[in-house]
C-alpha positions as CSV (number, residue, x, y, z in Angstrom):
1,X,-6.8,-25.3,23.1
2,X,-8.1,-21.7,21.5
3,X,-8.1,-20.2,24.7
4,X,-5.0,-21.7,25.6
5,X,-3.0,-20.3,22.3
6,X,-4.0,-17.0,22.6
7,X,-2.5,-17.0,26.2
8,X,0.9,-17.5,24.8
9,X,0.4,-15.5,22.1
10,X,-0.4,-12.9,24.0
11,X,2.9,-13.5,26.2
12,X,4.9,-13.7,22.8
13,X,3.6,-11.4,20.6
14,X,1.7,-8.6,23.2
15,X,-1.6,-6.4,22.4
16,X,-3.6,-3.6,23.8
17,X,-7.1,-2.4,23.1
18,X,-6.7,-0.2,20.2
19,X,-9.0,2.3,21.9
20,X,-7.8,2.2,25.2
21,X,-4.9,0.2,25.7
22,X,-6.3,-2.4,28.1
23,X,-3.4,-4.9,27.7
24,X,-4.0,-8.0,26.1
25,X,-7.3,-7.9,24.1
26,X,-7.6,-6.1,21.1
27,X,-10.5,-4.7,21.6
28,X,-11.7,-4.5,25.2
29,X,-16.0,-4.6,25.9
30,X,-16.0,-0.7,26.9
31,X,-14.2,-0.2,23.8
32,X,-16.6,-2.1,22.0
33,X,-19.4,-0.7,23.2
34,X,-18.4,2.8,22.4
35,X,-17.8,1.8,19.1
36,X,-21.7,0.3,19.2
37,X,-23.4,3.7,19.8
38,X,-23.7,3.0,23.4
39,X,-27.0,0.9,22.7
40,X,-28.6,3.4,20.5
41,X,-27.9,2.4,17.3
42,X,-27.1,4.4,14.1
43,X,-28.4,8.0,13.7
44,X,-28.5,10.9,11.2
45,X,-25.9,13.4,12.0
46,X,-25.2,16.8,10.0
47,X,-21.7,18.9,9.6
48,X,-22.5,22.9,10.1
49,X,-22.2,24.0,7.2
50,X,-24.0,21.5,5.3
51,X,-22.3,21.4,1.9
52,X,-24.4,21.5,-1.0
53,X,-25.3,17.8,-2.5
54,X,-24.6,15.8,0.8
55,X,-26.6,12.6,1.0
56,X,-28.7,11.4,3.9
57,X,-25.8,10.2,6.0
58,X,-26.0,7.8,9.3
59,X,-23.5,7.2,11.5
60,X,-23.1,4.8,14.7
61,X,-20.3,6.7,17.3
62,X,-19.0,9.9,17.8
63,X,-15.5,10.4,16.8
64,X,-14.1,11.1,20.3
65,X,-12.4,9.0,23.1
66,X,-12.1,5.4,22.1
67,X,-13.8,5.6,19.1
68,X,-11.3,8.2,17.7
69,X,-8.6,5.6,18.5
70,X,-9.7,2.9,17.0
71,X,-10.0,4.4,14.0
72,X,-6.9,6.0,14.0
73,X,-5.3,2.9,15.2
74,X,-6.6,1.0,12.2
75,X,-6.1,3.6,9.8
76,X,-2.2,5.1,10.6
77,X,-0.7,2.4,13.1
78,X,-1.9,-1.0,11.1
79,X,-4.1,-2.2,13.6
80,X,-5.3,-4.4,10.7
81,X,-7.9,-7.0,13.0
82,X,-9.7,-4.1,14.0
83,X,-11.1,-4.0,10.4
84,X,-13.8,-6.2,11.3
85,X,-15.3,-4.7,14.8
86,X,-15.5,-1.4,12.5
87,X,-16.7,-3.6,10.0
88,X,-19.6,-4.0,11.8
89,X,-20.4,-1.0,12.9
90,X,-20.9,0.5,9.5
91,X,-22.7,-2.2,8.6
92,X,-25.3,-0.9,11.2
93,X,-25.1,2.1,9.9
94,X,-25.2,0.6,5.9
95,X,-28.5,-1.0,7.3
96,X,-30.2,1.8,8.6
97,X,-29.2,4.1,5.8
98,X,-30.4,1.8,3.2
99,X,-34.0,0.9,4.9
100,X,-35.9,-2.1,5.3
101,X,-34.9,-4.8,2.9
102,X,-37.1,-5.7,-0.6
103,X,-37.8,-9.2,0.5
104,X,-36.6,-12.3,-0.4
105,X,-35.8,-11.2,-4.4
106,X,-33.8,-8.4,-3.0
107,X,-31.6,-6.5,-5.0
108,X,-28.0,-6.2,-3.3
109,X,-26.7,-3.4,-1.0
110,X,-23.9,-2.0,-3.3
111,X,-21.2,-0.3,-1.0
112,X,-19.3,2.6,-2.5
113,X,-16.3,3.5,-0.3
114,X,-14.7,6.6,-0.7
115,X,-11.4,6.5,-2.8
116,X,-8.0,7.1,-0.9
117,X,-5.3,8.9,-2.7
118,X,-2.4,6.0,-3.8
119,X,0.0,8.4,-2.0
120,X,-2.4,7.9,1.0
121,X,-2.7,4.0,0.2
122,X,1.3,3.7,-0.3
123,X,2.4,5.7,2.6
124,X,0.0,3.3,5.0
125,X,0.6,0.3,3.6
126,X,-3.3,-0.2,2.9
127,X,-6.6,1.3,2.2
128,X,-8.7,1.3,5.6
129,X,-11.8,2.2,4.3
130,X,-12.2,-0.3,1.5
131,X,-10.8,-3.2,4.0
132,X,-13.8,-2.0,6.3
133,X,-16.4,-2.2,3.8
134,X,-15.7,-5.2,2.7
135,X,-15.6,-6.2,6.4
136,X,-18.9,-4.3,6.4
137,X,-20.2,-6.3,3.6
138,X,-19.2,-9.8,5.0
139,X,-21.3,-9.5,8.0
140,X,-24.4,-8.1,6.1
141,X,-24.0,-11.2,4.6
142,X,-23.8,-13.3,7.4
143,X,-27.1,-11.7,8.5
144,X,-28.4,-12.6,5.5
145,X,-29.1,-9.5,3.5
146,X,-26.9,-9.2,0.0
147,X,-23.8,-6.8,0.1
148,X,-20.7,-6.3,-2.0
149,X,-18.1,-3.9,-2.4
150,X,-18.1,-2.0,-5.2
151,X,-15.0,0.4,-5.8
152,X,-16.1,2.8,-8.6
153,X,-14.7,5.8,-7.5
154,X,-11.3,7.0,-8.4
155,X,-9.2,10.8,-7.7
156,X,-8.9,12.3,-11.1
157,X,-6.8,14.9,-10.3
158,X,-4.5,15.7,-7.4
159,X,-5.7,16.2,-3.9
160,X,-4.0,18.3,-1.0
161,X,-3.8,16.4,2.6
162,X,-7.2,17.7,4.7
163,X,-5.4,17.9,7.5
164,X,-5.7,21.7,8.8
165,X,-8.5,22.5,6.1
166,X,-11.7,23.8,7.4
167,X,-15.4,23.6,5.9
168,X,-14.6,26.0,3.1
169,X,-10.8,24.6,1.9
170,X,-12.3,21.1,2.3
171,X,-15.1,21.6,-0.2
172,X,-12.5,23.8,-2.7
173,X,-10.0,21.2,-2.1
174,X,-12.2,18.3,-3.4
175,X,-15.0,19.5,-5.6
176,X,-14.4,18.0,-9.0
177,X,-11.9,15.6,-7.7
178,X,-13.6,11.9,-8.1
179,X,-15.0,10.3,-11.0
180,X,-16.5,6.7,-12.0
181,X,-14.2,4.4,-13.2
182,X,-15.1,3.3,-17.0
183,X,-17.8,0.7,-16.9
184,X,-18.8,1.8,-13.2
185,X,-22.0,2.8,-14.3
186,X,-23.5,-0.8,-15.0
187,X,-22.1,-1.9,-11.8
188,X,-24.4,0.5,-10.0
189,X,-27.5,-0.1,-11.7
190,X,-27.3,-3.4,-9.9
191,X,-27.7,-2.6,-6.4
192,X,-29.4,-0.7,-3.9
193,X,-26.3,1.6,-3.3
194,X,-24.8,3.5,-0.2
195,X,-21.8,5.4,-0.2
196,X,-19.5,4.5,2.9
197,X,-16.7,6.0,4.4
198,X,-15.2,5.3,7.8
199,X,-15.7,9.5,9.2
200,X,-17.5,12.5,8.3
201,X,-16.1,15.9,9.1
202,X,-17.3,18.5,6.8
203,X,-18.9,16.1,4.7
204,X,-17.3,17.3,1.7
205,X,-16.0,14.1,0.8
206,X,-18.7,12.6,0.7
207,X,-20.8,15.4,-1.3
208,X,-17.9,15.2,-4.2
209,X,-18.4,11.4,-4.2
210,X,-21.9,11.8,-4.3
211,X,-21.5,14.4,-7.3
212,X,-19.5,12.3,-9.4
213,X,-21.7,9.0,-9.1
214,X,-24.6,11.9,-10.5
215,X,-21.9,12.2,-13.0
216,X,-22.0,8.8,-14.7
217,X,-23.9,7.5,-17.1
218,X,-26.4,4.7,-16.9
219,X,-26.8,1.9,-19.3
220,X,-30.6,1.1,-19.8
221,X,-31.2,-2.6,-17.3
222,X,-34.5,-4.4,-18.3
223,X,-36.6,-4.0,-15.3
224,X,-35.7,-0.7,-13.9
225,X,-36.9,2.3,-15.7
226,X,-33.5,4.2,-17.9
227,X,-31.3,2.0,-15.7
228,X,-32.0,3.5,-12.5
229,X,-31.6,1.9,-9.2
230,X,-34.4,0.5,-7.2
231,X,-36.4,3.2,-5.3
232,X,-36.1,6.3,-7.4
233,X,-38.4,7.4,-9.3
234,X,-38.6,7.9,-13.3
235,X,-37.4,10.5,-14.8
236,X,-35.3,11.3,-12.1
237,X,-31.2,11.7,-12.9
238,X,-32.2,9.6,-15.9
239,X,-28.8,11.0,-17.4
240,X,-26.9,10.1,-13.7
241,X,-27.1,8.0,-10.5
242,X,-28.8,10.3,-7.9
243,X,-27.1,9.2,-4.6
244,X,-29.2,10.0,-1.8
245,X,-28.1,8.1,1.6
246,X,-24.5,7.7,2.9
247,X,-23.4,5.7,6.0
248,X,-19.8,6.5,8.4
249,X,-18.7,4.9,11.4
250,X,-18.4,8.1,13.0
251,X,-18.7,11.9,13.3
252,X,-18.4,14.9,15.1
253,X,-19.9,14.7,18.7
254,X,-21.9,18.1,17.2
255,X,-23.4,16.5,14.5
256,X,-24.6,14.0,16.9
257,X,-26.6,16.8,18.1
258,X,-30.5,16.2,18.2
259,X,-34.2,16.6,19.5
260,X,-35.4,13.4,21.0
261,X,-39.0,15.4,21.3
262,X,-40.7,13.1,18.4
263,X,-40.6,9.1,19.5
264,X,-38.5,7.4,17.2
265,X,-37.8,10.7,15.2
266,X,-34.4,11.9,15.4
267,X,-34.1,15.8,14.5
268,X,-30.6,17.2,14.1
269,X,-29.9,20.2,15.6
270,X,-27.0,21.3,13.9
271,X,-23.5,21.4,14.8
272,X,-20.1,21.7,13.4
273,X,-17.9,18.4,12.4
């Protein structure tokens, strides 16, 4: 009966492959497998330059071909349902960025998504990177390992489009730019937690967002020495949250660049994203 409604929906109401419009599937298995990394799984990439604070940052795809348009599908032309095949593919990359898991008493994978600008948010109709992350979330979940969402970041101050920006007006544009919300700081101490953002260019939005969670404040949590998150060590950022890994769904095919010399080591090589 499934099968048989999505016929004549399909007739009714048509769709195409947001990556490469293969009529009638949303998302067809070349598409998918793209957006997979190919069977390769997620991998540290690096922008060229490397700005200055940039966490440890994983990503599954480069952003090229179908991969590009999926995410621009989802993100400017409301391809809403592919929120959760993107979903999962940062979720990939959450995993690898954030190691192997504690154990059964794990502490939860925190995700921190990157703030859109309202004007952003208001002029698409929705925020594509929080809806993926807590896509993202959900299937950690339903693999068992504990994920939420956590929105702490905010713009304080007004922030030019990117578009046309290189490295250098990126970084000016956005330095100083994000901040914790009030009370964010006890929401972090929580978690094991990874920043998230559906692309990585020059990585400067993702060094800023880094910068402000250094920024904050955390209350003293019995159990974890000055209220600091499992996994870093005392007296380190005692007075701030020292954010060290970050995870994308994609990036530049150059950042993707590396030496497969070492097994199991990946070795970027550089590249510009």
């Amino acid at each position: 009966m499934r099968g048989w409604w999505r016929e004549i929906a399909g007739l009714v109401l048509p769709v195409a492959c947001g990556g490469c419009g293969r009529p009638r599937t949303e998302l067809c298995p070349s598409c998918e497998d793209a957006l997979t990394g190919a069977g390769e799984g997620p991998r540290r990439v690096r922008p060229s330059p490397e700005p200055a604070g940039l966490p440890v940052v994983h990503a599954v795809a480069p952003y090229a071909d179908a991969v590009r348009e999926l995410l621009i599908a989802h993100k400017e032309r409301g391809a809403l349902t592919l929120a959760r095949p993107l979903g999962g593919a940062l979720a990939a990359a959450v995993e690898t960025a954030a190691g192997v898991t504690e154990g059964p008493g794990a502490r939860p994978l925190l995700l921190v998504p990157v703030p859109s600008s309202r004007r952003s948010v208001r002029a698409r109709g929705h925020d594509p990177t929080r809806r993926v992350a807590l896509a993202a979330a959900a299937r950690l979940r339903s693999a068992g390992r504990p994920a939420r969402v956590v929105p702490v970041l905010r713009q304080r101050r007004y922030v030019a489009d990117q578009a046309g920006l290189g490295a250098r007006g990126r970084l000016a544009n956005l330095t100083g730019a994000l901040e914790v919300v009030p009370g964010g700081g006890r929401l972090l101490g929580a978690g094991r937690v990874v920043l998230v953002d559906d692309l990585m260019t020059t990585g400067a939005s993702l060094a800023e967002a880094a910068r402000a969670l250094g920024a904050v404040h955390l209350p003293f949590i019995p159990g974890i020495p000055h209220g600091l998150p499992a996994g870093l060590p005392d007296g380190s950022a005692q007075h701030g949250f020292e954010q060290r890994v970050a995870a994308v769904i994609a990036s530049s095919p150059a950042s993707f660049e590396i030496n497969r010399n070492s097994p199991g080591t990946w070795i970027v090589a550089g590249g510009e994203r």
